[in-house]
C-alpha positions as CSV (number, residue, x, y, z in Angstrom):
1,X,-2.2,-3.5,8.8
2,X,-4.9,-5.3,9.9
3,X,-5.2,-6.9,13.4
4,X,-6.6,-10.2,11.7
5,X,-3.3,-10.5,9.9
6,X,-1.3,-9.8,12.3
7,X,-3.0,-12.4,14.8
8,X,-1.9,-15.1,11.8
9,X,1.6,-13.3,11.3
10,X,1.4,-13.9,15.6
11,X,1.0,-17.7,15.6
12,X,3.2,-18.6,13.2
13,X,6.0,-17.1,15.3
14,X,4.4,-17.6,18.9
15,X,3.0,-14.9,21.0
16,X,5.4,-15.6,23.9
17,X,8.5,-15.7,22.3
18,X,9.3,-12.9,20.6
19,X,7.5,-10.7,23.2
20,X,11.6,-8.9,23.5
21,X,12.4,-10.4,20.2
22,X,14.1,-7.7,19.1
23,X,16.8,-9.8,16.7
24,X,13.3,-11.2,15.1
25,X,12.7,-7.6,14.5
26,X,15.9,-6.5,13.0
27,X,16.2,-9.8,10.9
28,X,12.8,-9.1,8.9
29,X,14.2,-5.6,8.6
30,X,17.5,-6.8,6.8
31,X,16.0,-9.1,4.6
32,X,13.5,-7.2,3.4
33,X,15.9,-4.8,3.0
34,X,17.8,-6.9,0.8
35,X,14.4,-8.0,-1.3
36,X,13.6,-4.5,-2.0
37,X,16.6,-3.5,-3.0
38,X,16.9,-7.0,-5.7
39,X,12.9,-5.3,-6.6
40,X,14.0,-1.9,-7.0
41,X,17.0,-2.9,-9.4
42,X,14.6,-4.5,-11.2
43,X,11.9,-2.4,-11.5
44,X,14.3,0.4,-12.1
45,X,16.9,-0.8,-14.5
46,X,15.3,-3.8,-16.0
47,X,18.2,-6.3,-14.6
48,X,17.6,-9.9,-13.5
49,X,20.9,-10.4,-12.2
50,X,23.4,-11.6,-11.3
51,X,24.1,-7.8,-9.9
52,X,27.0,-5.6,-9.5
53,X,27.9,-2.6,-6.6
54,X,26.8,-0.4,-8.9
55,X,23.3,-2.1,-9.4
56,X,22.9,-2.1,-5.5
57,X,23.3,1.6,-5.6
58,X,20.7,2.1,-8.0
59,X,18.1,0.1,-6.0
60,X,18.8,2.2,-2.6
61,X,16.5,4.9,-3.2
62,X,13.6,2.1,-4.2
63,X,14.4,0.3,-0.7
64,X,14.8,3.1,1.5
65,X,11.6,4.8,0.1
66,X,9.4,1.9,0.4
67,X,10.5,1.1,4.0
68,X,10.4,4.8,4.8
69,X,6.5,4.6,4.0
70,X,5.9,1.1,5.5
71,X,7.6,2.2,8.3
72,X,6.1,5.2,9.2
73,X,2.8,3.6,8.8
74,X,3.6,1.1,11.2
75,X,5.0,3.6,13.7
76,X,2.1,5.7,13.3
77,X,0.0,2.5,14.4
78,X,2.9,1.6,17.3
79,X,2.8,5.1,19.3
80,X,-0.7,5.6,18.9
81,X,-1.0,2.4,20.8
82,X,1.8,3.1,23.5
83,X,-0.3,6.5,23.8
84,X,-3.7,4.8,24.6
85,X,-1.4,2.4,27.1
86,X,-2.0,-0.3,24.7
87,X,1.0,-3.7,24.8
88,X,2.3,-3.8,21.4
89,X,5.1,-5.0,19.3
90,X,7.3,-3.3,17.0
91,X,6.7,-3.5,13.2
92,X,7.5,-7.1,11.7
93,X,8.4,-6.3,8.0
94,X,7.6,-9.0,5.6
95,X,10.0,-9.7,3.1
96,X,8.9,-11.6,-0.4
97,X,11.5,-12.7,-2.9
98,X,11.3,-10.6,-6.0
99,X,10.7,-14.0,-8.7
100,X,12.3,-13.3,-11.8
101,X,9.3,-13.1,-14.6
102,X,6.9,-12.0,-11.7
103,X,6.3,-8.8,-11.2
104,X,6.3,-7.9,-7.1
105,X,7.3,-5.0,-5.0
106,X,9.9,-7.1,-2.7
107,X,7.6,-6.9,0.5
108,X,3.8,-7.3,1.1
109,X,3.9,-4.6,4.0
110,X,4.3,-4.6,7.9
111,X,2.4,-5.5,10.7
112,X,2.2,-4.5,14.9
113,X,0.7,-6.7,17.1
114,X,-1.4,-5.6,19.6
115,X,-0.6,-7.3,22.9
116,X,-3.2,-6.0,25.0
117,X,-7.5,-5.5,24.3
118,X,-8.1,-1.7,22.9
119,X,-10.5,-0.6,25.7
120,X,-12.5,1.7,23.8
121,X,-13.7,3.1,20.0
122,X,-11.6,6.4,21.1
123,X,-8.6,4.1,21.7
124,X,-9.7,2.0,18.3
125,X,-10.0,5.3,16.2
126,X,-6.6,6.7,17.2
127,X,-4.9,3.4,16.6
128,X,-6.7,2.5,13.6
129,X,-6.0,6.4,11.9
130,X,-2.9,7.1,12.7
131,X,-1.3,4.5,10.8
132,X,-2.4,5.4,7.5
133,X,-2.6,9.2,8.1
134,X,0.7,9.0,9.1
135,X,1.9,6.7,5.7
136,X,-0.1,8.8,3.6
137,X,2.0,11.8,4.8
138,X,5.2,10.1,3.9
139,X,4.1,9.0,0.4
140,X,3.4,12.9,0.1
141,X,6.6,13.8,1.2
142,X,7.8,10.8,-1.5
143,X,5.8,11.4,-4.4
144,X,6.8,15.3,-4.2
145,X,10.5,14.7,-4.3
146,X,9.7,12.6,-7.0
147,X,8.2,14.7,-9.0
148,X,10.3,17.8,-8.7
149,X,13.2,15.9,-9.2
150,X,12.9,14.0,-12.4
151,X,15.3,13.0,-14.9
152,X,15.5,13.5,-18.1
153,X,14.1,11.6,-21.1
154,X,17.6,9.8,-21.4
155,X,17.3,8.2,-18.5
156,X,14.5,6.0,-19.7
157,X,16.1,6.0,-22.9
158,X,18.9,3.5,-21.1
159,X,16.5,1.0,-19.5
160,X,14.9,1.8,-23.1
161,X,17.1,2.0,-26.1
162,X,14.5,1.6,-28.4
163,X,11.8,3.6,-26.4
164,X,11.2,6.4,-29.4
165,X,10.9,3.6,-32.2
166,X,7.6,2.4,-33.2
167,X,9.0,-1.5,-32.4
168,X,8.7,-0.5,-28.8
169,X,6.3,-2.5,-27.0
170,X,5.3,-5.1,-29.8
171,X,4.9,-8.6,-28.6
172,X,5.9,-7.9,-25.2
173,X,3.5,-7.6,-21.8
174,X,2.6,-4.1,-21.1
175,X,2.0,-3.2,-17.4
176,X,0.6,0.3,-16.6
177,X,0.0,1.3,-13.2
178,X,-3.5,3.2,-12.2
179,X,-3.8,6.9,-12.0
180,X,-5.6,7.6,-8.5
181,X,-6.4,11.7,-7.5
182,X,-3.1,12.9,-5.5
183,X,-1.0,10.7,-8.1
184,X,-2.5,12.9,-11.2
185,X,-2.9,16.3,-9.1
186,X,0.6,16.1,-8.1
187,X,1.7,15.5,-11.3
188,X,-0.5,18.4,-12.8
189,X,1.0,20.4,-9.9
190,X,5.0,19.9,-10.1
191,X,5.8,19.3,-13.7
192,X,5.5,21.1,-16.8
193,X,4.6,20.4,-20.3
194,X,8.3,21.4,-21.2
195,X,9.7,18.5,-19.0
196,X,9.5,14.7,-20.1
197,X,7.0,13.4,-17.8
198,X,6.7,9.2,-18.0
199,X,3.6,7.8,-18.7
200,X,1.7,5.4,-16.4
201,X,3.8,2.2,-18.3
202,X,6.6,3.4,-17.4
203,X,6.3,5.2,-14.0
204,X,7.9,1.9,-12.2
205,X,11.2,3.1,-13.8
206,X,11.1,5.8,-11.3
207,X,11.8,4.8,-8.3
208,X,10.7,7.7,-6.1
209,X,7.3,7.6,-8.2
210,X,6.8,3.4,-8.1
211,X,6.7,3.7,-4.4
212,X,4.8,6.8,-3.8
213,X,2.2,5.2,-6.3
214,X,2.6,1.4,-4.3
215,X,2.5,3.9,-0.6
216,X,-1.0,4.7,-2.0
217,X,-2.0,1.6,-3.2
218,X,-1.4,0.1,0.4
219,X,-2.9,3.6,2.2
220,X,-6.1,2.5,-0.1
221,X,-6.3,-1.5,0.8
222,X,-6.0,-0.8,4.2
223,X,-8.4,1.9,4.5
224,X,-11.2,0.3,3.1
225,X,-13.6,0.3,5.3
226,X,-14.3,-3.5,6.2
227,X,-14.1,-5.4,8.7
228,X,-11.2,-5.0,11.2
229,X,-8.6,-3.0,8.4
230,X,-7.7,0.4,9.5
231,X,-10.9,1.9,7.8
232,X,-13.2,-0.8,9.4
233,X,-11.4,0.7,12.5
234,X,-11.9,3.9,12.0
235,X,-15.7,3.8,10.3
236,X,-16.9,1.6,12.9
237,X,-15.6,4.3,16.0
238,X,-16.9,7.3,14.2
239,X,-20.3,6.2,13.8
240,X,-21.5,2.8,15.0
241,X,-21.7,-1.1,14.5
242,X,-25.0,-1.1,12.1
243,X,-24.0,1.8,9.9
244,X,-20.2,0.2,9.6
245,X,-21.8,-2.8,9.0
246,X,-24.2,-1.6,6.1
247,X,-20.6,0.7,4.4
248,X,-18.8,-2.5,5.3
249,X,-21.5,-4.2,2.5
250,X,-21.7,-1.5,0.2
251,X,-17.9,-1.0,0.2
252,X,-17.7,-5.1,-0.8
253,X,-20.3,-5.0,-3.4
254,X,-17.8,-2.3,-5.1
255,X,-14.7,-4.7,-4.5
256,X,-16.9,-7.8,-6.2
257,X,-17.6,-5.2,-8.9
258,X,-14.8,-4.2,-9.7
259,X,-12.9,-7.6,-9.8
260,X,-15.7,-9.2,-12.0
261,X,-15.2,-6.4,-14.4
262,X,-11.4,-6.6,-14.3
263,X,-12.0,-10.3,-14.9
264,X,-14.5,-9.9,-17.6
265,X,-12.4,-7.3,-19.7
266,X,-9.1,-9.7,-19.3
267,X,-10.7,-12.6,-20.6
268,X,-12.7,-11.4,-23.0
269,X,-10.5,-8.6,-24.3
270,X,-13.3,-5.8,-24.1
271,X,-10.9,-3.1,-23.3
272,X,-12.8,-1.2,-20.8
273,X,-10.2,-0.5,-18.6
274,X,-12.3,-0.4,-15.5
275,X,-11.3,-3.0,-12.4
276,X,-9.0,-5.1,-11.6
277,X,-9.4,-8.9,-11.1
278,X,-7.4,-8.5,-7.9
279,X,-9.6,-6.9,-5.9
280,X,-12.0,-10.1,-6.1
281,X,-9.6,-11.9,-4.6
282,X,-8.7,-9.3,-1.8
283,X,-12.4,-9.4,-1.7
284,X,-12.0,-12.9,-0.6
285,X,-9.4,-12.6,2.0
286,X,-12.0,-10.1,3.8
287,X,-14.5,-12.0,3.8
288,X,-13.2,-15.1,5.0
289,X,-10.2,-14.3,6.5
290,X,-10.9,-10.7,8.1
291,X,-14.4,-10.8,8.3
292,X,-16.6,-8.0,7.2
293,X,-18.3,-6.8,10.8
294,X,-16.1,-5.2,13.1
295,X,-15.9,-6.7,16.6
296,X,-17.6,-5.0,19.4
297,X,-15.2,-3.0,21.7
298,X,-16.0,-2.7,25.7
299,X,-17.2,0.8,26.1
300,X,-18.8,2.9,22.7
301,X,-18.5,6.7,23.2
302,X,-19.5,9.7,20.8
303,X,-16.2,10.6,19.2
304,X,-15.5,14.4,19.9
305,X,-15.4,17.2,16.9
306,X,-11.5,16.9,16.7
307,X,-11.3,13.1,15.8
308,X,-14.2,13.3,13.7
309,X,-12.8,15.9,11.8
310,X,-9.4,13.5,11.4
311,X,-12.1,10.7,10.6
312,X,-13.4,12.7,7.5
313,X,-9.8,13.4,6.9
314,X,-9.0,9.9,6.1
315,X,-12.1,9.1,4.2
316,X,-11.0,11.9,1.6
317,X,-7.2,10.2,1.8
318,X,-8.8,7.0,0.6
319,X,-10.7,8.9,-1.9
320,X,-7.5,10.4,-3.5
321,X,-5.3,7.1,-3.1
322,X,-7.7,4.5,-4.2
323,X,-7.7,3.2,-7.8
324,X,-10.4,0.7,-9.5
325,X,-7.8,0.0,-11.7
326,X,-4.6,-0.3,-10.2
327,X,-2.9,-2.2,-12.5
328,X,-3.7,-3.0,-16.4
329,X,-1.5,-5.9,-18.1
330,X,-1.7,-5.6,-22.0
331,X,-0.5,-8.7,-24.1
């Protein structure tokens, strides 16, 4: 996650005190824990509550699963830094209460703090890539299992009685997530026409799907290349602070573009399916909260061949995980 966030994540505990906090550490864990397992039950099964043992079970796999990919993330971002000899914490997950009537994935992510300056753009690259490298890999490993092990058509048909009438749907709020590359590749790659496949309004049902999809959602917002986010990092140490500076622009004007359009086509009903009015407002939060120049680090060295081939490697991730669209609400 970004190092801007985490700075504001930092104060609102103090720096000093949780420096061995390790109870702080496990207590985040538990609760979000406990909030992705209320948001998997209810993405997956439809249930506000109140639940039973049996509910619990079925909102495991959604829990584990998302905590597997924020985890690993976050880990990725931890030993690159205890690599480089950089002070850092341990991942703080970040539980959010999963509201009933408002649709949310019982977290918004994990953060490491970084403790100690990153003394060069060799340092910065390895920190800044290995985070989402490494979470992309998971939500590989994720969306695979998901794919190659999918139920069959009855079990949507128990969330969905009425799935195969032509009442289904009518007067109720549609949400349908985004295709991105890998999500549709995958998808073309491990199922069959022969198999009930769930379409895009109805993937969140899944469990191992609705977080592989969410793992890629995240992989994409942090690797955007602005500002001090993973792929500000990474852009600004493979090349320099001008030219991350001008793709730091460019890669805003797209982010206005595509929020104005997803703005335009809600309000005004124009059904072009292209943006989403969220990504103004994370638009926002770069500009005035994270800033779109990356700071200067001490020393500025020409990455070798190795790193910049990793670097390239994570430009095509974002390319296959990001969607301008990532979610479309019908009424």
């Amino acid at each position: 996650m970004p190092e801007k966030i985490s700075q504001i994540f930092d104060r609102v505990f103090g720096s000093k005190k949780f420096k061995h906090n390790y109870i702080l550490h496990i207590g985040l864990f538990v609760i979000t824990l406990i909030t992705t397992i209320i948001a998997g039950i209810q993405w997956t099964t439809g249930k506000e509550g109140p639940y039973e043992f049996s509910d619990v079970m079925k909102g495991l796999p959604y829990a584990f699963s998302i905590l597997f990919i924020l985890g690993v993330h976050e880990f990725g971002h931890y030993f690159a830094s205890v690599y480089h000899k950089v002070k850092a914490t341990l991942p703080y997950f970040i539980p959010f209460p999963p509201v009933s009537g408002f649709f949310n994935f019982g977290t918004i992510g994990a953060v490491i703090k970084t403790k100690s300056p990153i003394p060069n753009n060799k340092a910065m690259f390895d920190i800044g890539a290995a985070g989402p490298i490494c979470g992309f890999i998971a939500c590989l490993a994720v969306l695979i299992f998901g794919f190659t092990h999918l139920p069959g058509k009855e079990y949507l048909l128990q969330i969905h009685p009425n799935y195969d009438t032509p009442e289904f749907g009518k007067n109720a709020v549609g949400l349908e997530f985004g295709g991105t590359l890998l999500f549709t590749f995958l998808k073309f790659l491990f199922t069959n026409p022969s198999q009930f496949v769930p379409p895009m309004s109805e993937v969140y049902h899944y469990p191992y799907l609705c977080v592989g999809w969410f793992g890629l959602f995240v992989t994409a917002m942090n690797l955007i290349p602005v500002g001090q986010l993973d792929g500000g990092h990474i852009i600004y140490s493979m090349f320099n602070e001008k030219k991350h500076e001008t793709i730091a622009s460019i890669s805003m004007i797209f982010l206005l573009l595509f929020g104005i359009l997803g703005i335009i086509d809600t309000f005004l009903d124009i059904n072009i399916k292209v943006g989403w009015s969220g990504w103004l407002f994370w638009a926002l939060i770069l500009f005035f909260v994270i800033k779109i120049k990356h700071p200067p680090v001490d020393q500025f060295e020409e990455l070798g061949f190795g790193r910049k081939v990793v670097g390239y490697f994570a430009i095509l991730v974002f390319i296959l995980s990001f969607s301008p669209t990532p979610f479309v609400l019908s009424l």
